[in-house]
C-alpha positions as CSV (number, residue, x, y, z in Angstrom):
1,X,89.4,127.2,71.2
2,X,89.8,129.2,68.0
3,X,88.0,131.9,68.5
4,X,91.2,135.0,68.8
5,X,89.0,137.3,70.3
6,X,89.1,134.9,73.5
7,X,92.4,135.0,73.8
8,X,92.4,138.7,74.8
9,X,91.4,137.8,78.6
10,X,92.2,138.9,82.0
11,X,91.8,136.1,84.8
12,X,90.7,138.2,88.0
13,X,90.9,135.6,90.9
14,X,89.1,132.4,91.4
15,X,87.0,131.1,93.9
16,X,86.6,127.4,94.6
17,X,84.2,126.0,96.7
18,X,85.0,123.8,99.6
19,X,84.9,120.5,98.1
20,X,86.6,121.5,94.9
21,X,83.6,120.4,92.7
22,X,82.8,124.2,91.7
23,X,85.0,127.3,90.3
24,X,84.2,130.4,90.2
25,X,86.1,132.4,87.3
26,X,85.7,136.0,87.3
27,X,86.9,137.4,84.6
28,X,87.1,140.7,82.2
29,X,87.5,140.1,78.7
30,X,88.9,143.0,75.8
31,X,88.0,143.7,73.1
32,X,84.7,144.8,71.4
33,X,82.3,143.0,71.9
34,X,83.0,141.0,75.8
35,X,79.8,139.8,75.3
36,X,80.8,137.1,72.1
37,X,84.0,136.6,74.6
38,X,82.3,135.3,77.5
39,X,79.5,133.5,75.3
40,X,83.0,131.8,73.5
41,X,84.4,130.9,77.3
42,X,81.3,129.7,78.4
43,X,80.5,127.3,75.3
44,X,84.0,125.9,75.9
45,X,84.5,125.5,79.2
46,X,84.0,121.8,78.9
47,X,87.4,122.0,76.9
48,X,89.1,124.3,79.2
49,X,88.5,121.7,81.8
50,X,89.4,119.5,80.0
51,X,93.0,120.9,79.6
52,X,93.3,121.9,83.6
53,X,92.4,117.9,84.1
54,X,95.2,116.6,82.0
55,X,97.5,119.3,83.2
56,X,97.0,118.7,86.8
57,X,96.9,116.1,88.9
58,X,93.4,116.4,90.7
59,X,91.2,113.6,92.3
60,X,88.4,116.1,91.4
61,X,88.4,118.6,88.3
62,X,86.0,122.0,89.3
63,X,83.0,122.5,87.5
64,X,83.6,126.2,86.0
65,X,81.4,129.0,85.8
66,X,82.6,132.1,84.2
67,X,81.7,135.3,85.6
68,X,82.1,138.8,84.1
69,X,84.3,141.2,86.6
70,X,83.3,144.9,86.3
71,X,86.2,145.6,88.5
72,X,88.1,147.1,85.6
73,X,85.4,149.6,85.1
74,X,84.1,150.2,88.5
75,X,87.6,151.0,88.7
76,X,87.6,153.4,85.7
77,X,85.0,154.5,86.7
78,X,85.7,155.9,90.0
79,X,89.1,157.6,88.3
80,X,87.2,159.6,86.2
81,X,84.8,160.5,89.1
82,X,88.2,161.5,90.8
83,X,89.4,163.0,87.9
84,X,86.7,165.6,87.3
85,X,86.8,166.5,91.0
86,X,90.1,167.4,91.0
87,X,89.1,169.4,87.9
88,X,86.4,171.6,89.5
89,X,89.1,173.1,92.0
C-alpha cells in the first residue's frame, strides 16, 4: 500500500463470522476525503490479507470487507446536540 492517506486509519472492532471465512472491518478513516481512503482499503484488501496470512498462523485467512463506522460522528454528533442544550439554560 502506498497510498499515505491510508495510513491515517482507525480500526473500530472486527467481526468474524463463525467459520472464520469472513471479516467484517469497521473502520473510520481521517483525513479529507474518507471516501478515496476506503476506495484505497478496499482495492487492496487482497494485499492486506495477504500480510495477516503470512503473519499468522491460520488454517483459514477471512475474506475482508471494509465497512465505514459513523460511530465517530454519531458520536460528535450527539456532543454537540448536548452541547447546545446545555447552552440554552
Amino acid at each position: 500500500m502506498d497510498d499515505r492517506s491510508a495510513r491515517f486509519v482507525t480500526i473500530n472492532r472486527v467481526e468474524a463470522s463463525a467459520d472464520l471465512r469472513h471479516a467484517k472491518v469497521y473502520l473510520i478513516p481521517f483525513g479529507e476525503d474518507k471516501n478515496r481512503v476506503m476506495r484505497h482499503i478496499r482495492k487492496a484488501s487482497g494485499f492486506i490479507r495477504t500480510r495477516i496470512a503470512n503473519s499468522m498462523n491460520l488454517r483459514i485467512t477471512p475474506e475482508l470487507h471494509f465497512i465505514y463506522d459513523k460511530a465517530f460522528e454519531n458520536g460528535l454528533r450527539v456532543l454537540k446536540k448536548i452541547d447546545e442544550i446545555a447552552n440554552q439554560k
